[in-house]
C-alpha positions, -999 to +999 in steps of 0.1 A: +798+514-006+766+532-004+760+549+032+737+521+053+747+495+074+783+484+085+807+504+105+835+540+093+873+531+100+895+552+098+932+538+092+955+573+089+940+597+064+917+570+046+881+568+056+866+527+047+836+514+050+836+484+069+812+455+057+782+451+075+774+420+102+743+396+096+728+411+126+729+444+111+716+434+079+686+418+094+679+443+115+677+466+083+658+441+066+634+441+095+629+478+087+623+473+049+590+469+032+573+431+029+557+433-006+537+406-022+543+398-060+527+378-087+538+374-125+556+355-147+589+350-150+621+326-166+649+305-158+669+283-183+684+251-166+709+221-176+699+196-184+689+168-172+682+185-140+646+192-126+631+226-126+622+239-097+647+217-072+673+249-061+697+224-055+725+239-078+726+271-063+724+255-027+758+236-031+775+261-053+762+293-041+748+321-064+744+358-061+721+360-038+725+325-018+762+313-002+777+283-013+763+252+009+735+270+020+700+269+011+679+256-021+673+288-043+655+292-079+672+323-094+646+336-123+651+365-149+619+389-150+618+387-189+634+363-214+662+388-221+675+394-186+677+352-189+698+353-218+718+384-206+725+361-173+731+330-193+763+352-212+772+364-179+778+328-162+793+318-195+821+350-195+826+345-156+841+310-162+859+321-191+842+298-212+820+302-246+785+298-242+779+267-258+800+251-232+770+250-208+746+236-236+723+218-235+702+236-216+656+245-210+641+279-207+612+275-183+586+296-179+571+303-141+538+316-129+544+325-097+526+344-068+551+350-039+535+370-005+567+381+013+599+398-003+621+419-004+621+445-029+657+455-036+644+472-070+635+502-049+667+524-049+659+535-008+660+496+003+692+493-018+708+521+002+694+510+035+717+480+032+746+496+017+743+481-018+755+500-042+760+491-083+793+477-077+785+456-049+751+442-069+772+432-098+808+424-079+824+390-082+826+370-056+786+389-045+800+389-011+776+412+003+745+403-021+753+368-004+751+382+027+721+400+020+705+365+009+716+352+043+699+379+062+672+377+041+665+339+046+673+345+085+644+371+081+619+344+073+612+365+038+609+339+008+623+357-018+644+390-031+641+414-061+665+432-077+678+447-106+703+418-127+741+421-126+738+428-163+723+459-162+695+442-179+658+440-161+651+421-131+659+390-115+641+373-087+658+348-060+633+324-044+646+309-011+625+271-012+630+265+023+612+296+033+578+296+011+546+304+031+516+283+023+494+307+000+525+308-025+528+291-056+548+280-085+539+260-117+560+261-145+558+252-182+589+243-212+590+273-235+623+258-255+654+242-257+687+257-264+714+232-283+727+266-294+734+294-279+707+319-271+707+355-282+698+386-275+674+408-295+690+430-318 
């Protein structure tokens, strides 16, 4: 783990690096940078499920939300870091691609006015996030991250994919101010599996 919050233990000759308490992560958090953002971005859903409801990710957790916990939209910053996300669920279940088919890509315009920028590689270290903890399964401490987030009052996070492939953006519903917004539009439907550019 990256140096940052949580606590040294020693046990004999080994040094570890204790996870860090909610109440240590928001306090970091508190520290960090509130940055406003606008663009566009993607998600792909299942159908026949709305767009913009969160309620998946609330009930079954994601990588920045913990199971049962709050309604999330989880967006990809560019088409490709949708499809690279979409093989990634697909190869965590052990399952072909096609297995989770039908499925919409949705485009978003959004305009979000306090989050957390976990892009930066300072804010990453402030919390102890390294690149194994962004793309470990179970996210434990992404998850936590999320909670402290929310707890925060900040509506969304930023960060670089689990791929290794762009962006993605996690938009906490329950926690969106009144000057942001969010319209989306269809862009296409997959009843195959999607692909990467070559």
């Amino acid at each position: 783990m990256a140096q940052g919050v949580g606590h040294d233990y020693r046990d004999g000759r080994r040094r570890l690096r204790l996870s860090p308490t909610i109440a240590e992560l928001v306090a970091a958090i508190d520290r960090l940078p509130h940055i406003a953002w606008s663009g566009r971005a993607f998600r792909h859903v299942a159908l026949p499920y709305p767009p913009s409801s969160g309620e998946g990710a609330r009930i079954n957790g994601g990588r920045w939300n913990p199971p049962n916990s709050f309604a999330t939209l989880y967006f990809g910053l560019s088409r490709v870091t949708v499809v690279a996300e979409f093989d990634r669920l697909a190869t965590k279940f052990g399952l072909a691609t096609s297995a989770f088919l039908p499925r919409v890509l949705y485009s978003y315009d959004l305009l979000i006015n306090d989050a957390l920028d976990l892009r930066v590689a300072d804010a990453r270290e402030a919390l102890g996030l390294d690149d194994r903890a962004l793309s470990a399964d179970p996210p434990s401490l992404c998850q936590q991250i999320g909670d402290a987030t929310v707890t925060c009052g900040r509506e969304a996070i930023l960060a670089p994919s689990a791929t290794g492939l762009g962006d993605v953006l996690a938009l906490y519903i329950g926690r969106l101010g009144p000057g942001t917004q969010l319209s989306h539009e269809q862009l296409e439907r997959w009843d195959a599996p999607p692909s990467l550019p070559t």
